[in-house]
Backbone as CSV, one residue per row, in Angstrom:
resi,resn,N_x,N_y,N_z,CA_x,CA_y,CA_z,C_x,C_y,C_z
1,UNK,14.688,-7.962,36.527,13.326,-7.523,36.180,13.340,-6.036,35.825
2,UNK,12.827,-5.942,34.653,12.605,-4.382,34.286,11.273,-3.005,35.251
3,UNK,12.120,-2.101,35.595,11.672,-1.609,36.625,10.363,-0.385,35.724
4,UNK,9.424,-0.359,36.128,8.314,0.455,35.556,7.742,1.667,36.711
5,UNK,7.676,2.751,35.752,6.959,3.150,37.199,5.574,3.720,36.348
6,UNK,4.387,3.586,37.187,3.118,4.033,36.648,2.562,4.824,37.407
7,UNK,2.165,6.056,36.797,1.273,7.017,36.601,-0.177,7.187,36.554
8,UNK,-1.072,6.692,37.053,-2.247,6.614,36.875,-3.091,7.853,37.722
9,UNK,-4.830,7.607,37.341,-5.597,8.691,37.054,-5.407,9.173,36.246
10,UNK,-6.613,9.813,35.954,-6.565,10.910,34.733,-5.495,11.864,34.571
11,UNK,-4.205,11.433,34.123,-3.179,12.525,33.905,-3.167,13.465,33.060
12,UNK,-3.712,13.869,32.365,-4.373,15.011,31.869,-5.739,14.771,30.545
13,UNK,-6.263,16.018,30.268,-7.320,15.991,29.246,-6.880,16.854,28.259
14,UNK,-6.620,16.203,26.887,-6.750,17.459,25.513,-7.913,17.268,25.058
15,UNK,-8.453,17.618,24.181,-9.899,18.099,23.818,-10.211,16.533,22.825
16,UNK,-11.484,15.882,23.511,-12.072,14.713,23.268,-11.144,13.357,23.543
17,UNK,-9.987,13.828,24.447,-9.124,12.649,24.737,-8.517,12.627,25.856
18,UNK,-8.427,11.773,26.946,-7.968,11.347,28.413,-6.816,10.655,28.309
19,UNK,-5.601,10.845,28.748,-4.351,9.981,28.941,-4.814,9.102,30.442
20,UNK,-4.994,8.279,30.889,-5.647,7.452,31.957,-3.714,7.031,32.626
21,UNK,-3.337,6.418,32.398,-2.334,5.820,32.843,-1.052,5.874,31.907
22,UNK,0.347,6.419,32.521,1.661,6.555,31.555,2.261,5.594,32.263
23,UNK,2.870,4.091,31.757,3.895,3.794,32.360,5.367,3.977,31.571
24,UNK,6.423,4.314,32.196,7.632,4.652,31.972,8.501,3.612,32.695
25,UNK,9.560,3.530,31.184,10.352,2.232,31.486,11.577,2.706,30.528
26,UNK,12.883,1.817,30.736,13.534,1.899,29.915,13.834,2.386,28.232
27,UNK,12.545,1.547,27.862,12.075,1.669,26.534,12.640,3.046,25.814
28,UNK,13.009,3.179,24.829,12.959,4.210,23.831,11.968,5.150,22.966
29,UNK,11.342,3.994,23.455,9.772,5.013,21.939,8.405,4.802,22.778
30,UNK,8.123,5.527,22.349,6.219,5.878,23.010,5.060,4.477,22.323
31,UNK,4.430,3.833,22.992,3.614,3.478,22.264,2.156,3.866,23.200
32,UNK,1.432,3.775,22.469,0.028,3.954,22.617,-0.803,2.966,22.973
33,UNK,-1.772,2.798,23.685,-2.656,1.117,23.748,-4.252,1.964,23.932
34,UNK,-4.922,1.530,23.694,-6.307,1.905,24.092,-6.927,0.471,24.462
35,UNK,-7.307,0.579,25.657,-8.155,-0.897,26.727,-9.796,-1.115,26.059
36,UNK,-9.679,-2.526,26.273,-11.122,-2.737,25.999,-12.285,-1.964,26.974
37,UNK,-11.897,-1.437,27.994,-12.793,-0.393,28.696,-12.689,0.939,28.310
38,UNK,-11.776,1.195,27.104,-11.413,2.579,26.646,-10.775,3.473,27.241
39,UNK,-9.747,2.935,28.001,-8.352,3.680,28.816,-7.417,3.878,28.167
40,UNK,-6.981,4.636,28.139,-5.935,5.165,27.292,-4.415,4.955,27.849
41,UNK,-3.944,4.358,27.929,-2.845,3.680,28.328,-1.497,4.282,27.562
42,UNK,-0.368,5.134,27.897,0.763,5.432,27.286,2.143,4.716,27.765
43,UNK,2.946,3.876,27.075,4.489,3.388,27.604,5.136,4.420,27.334
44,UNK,6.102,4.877,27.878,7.210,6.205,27.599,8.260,5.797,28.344
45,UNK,9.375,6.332,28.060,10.502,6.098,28.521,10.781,7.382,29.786
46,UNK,11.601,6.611,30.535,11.654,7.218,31.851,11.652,8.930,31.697
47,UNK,12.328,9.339,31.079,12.550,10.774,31.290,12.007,11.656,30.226
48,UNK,11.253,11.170,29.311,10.400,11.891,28.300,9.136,12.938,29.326
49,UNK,9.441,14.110,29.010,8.462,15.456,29.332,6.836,14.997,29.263
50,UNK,6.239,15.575,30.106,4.648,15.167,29.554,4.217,15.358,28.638
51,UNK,4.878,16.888,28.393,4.472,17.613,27.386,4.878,17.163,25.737
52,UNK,5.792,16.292,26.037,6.219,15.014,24.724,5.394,14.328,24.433
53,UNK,4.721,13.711,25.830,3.888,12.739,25.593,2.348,13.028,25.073
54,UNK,2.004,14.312,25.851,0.801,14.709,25.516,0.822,15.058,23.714
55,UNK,1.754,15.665,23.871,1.970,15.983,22.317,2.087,14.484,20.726
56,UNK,2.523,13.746,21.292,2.459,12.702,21.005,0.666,11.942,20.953
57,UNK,-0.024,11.800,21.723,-1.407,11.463,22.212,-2.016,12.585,20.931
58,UNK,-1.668,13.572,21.020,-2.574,14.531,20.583,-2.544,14.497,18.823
59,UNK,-1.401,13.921,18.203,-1.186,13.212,16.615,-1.921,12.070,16.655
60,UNK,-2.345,11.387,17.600,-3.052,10.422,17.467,-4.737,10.227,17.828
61,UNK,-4.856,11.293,18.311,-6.185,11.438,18.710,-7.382,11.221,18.007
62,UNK,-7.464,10.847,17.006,-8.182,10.942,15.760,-8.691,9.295,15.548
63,UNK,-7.305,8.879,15.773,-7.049,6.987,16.138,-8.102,6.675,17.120
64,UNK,-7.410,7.424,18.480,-8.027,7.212,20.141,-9.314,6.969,19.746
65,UNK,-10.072,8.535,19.558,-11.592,7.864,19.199,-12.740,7.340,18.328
66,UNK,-11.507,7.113,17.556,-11.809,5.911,16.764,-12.281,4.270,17.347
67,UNK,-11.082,4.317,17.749,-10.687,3.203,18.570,-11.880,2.975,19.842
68,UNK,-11.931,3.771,21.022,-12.655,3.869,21.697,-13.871,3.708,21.159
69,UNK,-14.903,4.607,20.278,-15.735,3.966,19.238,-16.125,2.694,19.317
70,UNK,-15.222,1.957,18.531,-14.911,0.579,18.258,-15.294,-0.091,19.603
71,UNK,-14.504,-0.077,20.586,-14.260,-0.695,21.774,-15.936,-0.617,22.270
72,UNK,-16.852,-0.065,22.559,-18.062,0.882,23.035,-19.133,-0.225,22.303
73,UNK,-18.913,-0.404,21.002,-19.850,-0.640,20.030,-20.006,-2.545,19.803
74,UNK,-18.996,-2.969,20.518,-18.382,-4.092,20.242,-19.014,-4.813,21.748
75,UNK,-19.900,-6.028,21.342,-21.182,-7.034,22.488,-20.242,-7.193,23.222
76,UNK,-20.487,-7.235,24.584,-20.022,-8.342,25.593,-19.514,-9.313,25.329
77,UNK,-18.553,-10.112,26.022,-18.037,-11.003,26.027,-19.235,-12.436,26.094
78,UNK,-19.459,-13.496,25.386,-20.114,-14.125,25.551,-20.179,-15.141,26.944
79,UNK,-21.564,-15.915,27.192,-20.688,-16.396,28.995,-20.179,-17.672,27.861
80,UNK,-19.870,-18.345,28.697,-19.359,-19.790,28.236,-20.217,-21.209,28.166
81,UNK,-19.864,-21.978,27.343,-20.834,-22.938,27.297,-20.867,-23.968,28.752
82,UNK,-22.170,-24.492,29.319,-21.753,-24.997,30.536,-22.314,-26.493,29.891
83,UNK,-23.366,-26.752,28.837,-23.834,-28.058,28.453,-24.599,-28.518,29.216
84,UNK,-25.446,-27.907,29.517,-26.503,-27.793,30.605,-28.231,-28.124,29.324
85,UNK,-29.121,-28.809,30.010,-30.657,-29.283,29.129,-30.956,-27.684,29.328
86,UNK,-31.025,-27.482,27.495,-32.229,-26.695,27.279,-31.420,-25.529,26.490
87,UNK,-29.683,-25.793,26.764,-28.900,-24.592,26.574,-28.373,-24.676,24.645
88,UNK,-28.649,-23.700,24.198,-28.992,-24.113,22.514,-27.206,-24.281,21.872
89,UNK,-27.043,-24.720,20.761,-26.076,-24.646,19.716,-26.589,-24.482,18.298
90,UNK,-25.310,-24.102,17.706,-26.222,-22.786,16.159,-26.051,-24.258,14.905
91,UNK,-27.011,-24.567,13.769,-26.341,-25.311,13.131,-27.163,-25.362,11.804
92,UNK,-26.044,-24.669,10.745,-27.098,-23.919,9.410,-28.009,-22.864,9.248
93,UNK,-27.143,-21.725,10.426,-28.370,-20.536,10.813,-29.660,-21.121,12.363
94,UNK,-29.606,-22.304,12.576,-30.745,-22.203,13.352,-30.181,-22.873,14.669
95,UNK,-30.868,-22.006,15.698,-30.252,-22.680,17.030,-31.596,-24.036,17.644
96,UNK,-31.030,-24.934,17.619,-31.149,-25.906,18.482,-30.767,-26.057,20.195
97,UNK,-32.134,-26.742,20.932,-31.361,-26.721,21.953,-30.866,-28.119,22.390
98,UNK,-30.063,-27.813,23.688,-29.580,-29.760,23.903,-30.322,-30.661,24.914
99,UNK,-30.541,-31.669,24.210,-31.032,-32.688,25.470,-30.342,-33.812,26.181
100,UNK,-30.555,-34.577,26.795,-29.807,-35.444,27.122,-30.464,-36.980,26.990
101,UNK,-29.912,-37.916,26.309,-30.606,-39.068,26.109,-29.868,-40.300,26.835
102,UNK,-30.976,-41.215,27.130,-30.060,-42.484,27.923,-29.598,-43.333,26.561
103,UNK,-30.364,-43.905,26.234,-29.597,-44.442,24.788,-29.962,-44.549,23.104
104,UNK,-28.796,-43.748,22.678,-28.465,-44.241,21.145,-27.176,-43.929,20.631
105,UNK,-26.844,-44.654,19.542,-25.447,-45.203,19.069,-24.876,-43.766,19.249
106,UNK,-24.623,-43.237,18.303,-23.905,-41.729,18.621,-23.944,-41.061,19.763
107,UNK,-22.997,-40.455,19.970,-22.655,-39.699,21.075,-23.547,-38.261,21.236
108,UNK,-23.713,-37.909,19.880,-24.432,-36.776,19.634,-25.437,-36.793,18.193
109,UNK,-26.183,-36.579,18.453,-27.269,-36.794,17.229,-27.968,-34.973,17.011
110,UNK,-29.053,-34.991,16.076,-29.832,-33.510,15.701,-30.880,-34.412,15.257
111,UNK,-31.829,-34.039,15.702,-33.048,-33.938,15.595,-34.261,-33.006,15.242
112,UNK,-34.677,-32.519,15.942,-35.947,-31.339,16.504,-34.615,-30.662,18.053
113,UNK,-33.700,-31.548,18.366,-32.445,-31.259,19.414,-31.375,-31.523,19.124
114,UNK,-30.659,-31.116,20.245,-29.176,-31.772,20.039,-29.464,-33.166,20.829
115,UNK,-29.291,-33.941,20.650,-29.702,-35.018,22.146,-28.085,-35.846,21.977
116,UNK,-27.235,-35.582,22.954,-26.286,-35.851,23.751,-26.776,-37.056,24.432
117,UNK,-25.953,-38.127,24.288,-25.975,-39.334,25.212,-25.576,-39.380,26.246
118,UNK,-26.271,-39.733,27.731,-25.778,-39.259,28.950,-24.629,-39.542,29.280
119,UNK,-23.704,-40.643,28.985,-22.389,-41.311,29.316,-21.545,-40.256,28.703
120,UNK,-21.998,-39.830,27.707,-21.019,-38.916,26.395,-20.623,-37.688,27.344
121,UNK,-21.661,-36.754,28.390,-21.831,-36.216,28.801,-20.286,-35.037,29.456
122,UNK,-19.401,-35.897,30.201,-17.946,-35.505,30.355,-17.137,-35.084,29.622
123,UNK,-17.681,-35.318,27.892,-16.601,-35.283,26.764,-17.803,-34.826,26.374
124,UNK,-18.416,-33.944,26.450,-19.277,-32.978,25.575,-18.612,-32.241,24.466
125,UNK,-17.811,-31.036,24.718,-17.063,-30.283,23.566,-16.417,-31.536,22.947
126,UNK,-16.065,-32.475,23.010,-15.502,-33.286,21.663,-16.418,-33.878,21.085
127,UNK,-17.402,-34.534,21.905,-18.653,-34.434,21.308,-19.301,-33.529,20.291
128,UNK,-19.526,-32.607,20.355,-19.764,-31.575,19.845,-18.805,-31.411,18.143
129,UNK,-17.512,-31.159,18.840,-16.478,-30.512,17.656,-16.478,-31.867,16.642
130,UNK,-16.462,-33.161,17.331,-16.510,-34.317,16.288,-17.992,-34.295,15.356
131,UNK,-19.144,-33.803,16.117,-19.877,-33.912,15.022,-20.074,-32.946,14.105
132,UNK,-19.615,-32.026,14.209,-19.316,-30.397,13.679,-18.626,-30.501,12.280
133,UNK,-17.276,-31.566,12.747,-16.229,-31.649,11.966,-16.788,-32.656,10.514
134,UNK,-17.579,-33.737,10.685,-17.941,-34.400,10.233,-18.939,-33.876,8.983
135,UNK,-20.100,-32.889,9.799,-20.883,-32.215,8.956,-20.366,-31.345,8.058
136,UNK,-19.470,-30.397,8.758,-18.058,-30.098,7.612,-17.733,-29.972,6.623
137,UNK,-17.169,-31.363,6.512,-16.507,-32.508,5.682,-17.619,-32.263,4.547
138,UNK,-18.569,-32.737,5.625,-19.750,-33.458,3.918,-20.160,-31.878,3.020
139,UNK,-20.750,-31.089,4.111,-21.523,-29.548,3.725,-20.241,-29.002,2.463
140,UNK,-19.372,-28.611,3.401,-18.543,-27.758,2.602,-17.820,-28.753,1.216
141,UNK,-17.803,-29.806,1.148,-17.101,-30.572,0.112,-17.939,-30.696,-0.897
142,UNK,-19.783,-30.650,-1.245,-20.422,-30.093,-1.602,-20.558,-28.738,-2.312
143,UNK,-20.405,-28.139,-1.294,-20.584,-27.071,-1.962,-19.397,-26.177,-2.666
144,UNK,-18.079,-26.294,-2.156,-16.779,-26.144,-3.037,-17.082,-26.903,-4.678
145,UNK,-17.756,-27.969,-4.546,-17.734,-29.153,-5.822,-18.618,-28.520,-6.577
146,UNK,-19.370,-28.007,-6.033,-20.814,-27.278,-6.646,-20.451,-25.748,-7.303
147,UNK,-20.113,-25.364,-7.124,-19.548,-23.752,-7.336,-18.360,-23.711,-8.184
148,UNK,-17.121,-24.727,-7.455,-16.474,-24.929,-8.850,-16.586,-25.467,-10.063
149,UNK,-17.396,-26.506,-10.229,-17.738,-26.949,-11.381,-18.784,-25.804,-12.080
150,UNK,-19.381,-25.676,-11.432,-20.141,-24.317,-12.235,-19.607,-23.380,-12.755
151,UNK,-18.045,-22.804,-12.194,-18.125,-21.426,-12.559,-16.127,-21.867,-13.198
152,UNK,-15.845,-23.263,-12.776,-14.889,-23.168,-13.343,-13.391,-22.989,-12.905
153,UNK,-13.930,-23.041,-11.270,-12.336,-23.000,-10.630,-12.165,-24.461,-10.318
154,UNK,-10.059,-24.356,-10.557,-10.103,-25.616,-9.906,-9.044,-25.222,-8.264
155,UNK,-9.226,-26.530,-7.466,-8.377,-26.392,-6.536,-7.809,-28.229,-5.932
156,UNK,-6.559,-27.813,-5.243,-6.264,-28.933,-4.822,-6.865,-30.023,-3.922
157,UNK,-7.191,-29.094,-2.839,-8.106,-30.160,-1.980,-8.947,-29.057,-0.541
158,UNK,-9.609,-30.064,0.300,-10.644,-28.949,0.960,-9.897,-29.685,2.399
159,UNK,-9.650,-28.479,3.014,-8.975,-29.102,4.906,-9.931,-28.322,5.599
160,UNK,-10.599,-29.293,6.670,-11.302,-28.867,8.030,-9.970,-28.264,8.756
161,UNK,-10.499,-27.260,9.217,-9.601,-26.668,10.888,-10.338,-26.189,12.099
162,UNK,-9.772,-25.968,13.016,-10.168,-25.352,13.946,-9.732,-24.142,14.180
163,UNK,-9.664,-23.525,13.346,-9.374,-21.873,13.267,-10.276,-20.875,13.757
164,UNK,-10.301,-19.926,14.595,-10.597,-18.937,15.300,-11.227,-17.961,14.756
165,UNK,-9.579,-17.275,14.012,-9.721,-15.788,13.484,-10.218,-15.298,11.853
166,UNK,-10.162,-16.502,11.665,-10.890,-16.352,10.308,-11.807,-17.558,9.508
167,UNK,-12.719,-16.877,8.808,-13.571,-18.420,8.414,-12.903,-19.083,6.776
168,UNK,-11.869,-18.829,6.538,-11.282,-19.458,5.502,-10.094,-19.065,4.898
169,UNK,-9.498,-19.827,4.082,-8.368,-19.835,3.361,-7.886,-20.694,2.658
170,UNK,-7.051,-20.015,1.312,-6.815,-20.272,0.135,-5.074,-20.420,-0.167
171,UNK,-4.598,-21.465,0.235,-3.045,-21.625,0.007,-2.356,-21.124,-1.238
172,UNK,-1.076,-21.166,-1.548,-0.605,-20.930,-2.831,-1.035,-21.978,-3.848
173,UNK,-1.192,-23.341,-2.956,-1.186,-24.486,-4.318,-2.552,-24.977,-4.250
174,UNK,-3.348,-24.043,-3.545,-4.861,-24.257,-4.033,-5.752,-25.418,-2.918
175,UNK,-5.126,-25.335,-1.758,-6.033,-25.812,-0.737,-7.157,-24.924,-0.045
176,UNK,-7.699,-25.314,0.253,-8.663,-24.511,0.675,-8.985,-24.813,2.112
177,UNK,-8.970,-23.980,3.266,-8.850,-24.645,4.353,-10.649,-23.589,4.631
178,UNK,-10.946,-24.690,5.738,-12.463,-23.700,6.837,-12.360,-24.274,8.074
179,UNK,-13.228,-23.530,8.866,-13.441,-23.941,9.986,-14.340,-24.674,10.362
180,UNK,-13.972,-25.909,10.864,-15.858,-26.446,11.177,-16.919,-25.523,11.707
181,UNK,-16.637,-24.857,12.669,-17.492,-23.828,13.034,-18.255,-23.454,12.241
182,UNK,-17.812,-22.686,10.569,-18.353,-22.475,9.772,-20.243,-23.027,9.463
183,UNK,-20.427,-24.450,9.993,-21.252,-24.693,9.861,-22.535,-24.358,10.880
184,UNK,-22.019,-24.120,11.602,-23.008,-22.990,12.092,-23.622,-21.913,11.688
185,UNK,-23.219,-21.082,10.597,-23.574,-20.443,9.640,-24.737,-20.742,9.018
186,UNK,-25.665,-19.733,8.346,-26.861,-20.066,7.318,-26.047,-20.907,6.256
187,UNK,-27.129,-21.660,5.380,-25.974,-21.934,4.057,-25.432,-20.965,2.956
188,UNK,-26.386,-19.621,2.559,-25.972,-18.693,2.293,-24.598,-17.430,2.460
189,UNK,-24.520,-18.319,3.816,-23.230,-17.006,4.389,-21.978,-18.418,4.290
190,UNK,-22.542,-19.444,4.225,-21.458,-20.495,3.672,-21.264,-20.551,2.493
191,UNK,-22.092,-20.279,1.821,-21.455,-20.360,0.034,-20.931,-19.033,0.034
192,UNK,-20.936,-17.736,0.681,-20.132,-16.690,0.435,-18.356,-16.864,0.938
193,UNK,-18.162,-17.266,2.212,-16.789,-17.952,2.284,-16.678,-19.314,0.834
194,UNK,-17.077,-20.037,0.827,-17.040,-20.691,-0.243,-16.120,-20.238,-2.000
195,UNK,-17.228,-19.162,-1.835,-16.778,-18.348,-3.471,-15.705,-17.019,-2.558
196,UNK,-15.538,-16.881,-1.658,-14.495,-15.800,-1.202,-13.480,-16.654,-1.317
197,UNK,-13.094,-17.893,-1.001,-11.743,-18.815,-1.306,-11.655,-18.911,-2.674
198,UNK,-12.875,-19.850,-2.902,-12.575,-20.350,-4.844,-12.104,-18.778,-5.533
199,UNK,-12.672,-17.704,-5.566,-12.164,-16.322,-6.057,-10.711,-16.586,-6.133
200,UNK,-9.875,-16.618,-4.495,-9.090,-16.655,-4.747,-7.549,-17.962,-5.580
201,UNK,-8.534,-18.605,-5.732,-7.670,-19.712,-6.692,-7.263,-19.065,-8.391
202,UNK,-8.016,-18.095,-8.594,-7.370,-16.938,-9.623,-6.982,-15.262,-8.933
203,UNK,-7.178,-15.320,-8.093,-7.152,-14.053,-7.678,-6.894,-14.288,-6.286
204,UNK,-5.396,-14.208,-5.881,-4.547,-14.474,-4.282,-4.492,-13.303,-4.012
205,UNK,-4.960,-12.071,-4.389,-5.298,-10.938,-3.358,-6.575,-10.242,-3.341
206,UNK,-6.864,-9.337,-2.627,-8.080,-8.540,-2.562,-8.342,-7.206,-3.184
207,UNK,-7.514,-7.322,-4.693,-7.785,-5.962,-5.297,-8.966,-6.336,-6.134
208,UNK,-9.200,-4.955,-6.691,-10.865,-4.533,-7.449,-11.412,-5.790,-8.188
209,UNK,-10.428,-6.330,-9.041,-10.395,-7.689,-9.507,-11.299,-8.720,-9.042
210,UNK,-10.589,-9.011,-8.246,-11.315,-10.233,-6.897,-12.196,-9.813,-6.584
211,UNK,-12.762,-8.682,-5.510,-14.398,-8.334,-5.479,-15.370,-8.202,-6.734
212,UNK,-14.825,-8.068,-8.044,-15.577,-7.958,-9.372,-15.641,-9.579,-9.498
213,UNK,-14.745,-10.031,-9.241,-15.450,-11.814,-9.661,-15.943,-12.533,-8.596
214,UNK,-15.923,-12.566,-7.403,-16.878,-12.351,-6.582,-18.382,-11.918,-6.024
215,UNK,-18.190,-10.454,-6.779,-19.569,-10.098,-6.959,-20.428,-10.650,-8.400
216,UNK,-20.075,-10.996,-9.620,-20.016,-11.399,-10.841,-20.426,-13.157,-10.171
217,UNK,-20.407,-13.867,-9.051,-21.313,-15.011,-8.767,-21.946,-15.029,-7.822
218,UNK,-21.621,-13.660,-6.786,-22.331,-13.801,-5.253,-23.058,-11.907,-5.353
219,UNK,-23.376,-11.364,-6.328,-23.910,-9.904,-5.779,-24.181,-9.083,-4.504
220,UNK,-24.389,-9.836,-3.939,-25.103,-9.560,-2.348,-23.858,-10.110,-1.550
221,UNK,-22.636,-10.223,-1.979,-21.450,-10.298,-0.680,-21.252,-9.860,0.217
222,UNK,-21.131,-8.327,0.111,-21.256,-7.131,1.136,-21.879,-8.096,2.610
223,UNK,-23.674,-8.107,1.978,-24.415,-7.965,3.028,-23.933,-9.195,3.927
224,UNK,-23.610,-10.350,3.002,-23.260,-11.886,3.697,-21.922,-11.949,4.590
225,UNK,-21.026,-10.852,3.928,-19.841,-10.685,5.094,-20.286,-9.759,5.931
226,UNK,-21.157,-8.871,6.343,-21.741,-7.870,7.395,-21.841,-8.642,7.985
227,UNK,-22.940,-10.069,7.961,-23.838,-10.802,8.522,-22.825,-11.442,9.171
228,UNK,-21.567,-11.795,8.426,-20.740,-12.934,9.193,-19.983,-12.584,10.721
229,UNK,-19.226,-10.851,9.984,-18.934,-10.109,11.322,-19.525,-9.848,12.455
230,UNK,-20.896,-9.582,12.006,-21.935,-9.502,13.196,-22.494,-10.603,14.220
231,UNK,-22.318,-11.348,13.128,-23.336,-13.082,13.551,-22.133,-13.911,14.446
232,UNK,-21.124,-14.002,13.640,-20.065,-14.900,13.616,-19.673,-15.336,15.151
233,UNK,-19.395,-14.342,16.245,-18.752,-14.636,17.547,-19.930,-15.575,18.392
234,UNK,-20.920,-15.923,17.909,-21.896,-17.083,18.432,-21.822,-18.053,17.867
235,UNK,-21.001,-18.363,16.976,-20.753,-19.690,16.273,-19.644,-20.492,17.242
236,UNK,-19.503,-21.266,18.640,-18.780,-21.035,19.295,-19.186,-22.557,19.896
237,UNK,-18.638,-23.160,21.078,-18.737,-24.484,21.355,-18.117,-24.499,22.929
238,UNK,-17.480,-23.479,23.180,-16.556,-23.119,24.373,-17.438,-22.069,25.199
């Protein structure tokens, strides 16, 4: 086991920046971390001077509160879904809440609610992600069909995922992948992923190009990817 030794408290202050904790290890090179509580965290190797390190911190300082910034500005962690009557899910911009029903065929239906069938109840999140996935399918296959025929792109085919970190993508040979999640989205901020993929079926990177034909069918992109960054971490099922 690699032996560490850590340094903590405020080990010193340069001007608008706190070193919080140095751990020193074998390692060769300095790296830097800044914590989601905005601690400033340094790795260094055992016998590097402070005054290395501080000096080091202090080329980067510019980063730090940046970073910190960032960290400050950025919501709470959301709580988690428990699937509890009354507790909402997002679907086309609008939140619905859930109910619980004794009987009808589907497991999960939309209404004026979500109304969840009580048996279904244990298998809620698949519940959920199956009807998600489904709406999907239909929404986004639509509207890819709709946009390309209009404007003239073609592509190979459209894949549901369960992807996280991003709401789409555009293969080399012209698949187009989304997230079901996605449909949680207004339909507006869905036809902007929409034409942000099809774009790239002529245009596989993000130079001036691609935002000019982009903006040239969606003008108002900007605001619809603001909306997505901002909006987006409530589009969620977990």
């Amino acid at each position: 086991m690699r032996k560490q030794a850590h340094e903590r408290g405020t080990i010193t202050r340069m001007p608008g920046v706190s070193i919080d904790e140095i751990i020193r290890s074998k390692r060769k090179t300095l790296a830097l971390i800044v914590q989601r509580d905005g601690r400033v965290v340094v790795r260094a190797p055992q016998r590097l001077s402070q005054s290395k390190i501080m000096e080091f911190v202090q080329s980067k300082a510019d980063w730090v509160l940046e970073t910190q910034t960032r960290m400050r500005s950025q919501p709470s962690p959301l709580p988690p879904k428990h699937y509890v009557e009354g507790e909402t899910f997002w679907y086309l911009g609008q939140a619905y809440p859930l109910v619980f029903v004794e009987h009808q065929r589907e497991a999960l239906s939309l209404e004026a609610n979500f109304c969840l069938r009580q048996n279904a109840r244990p298998k809620a999140s698949e519940a959920f992600e199956n009807w998600y996935r489904r709406r999907a399918r239909a929404i986004l296959t639509e509207r890819v069909q709709h946009y390309a025929a209009k404007h003239g792109f073609s592509y190979q085919r459209i894949r549901i995922s369960a992807a996280r970190s991003r709401w789409g993508s555009c293969s080399s040979r012209g698949t187009l992948s989304f997230p079901w999640r996605l449909v949680m989205a207004p339909l507006p901020v869905i036809d902007y992923v929409v034409i942000h993929e099809l774009a790239h079926t002529v245009v596989p990177n993000h130079s001036p190009r691609f935002w000019d034909l982009v903006a040239s069918i969606l003008p108002d992109w900007k605001q619809k990817r603001q909306w997505l960054k901002k909006n987006g971490p409530l589009y969620r099922i977990d």
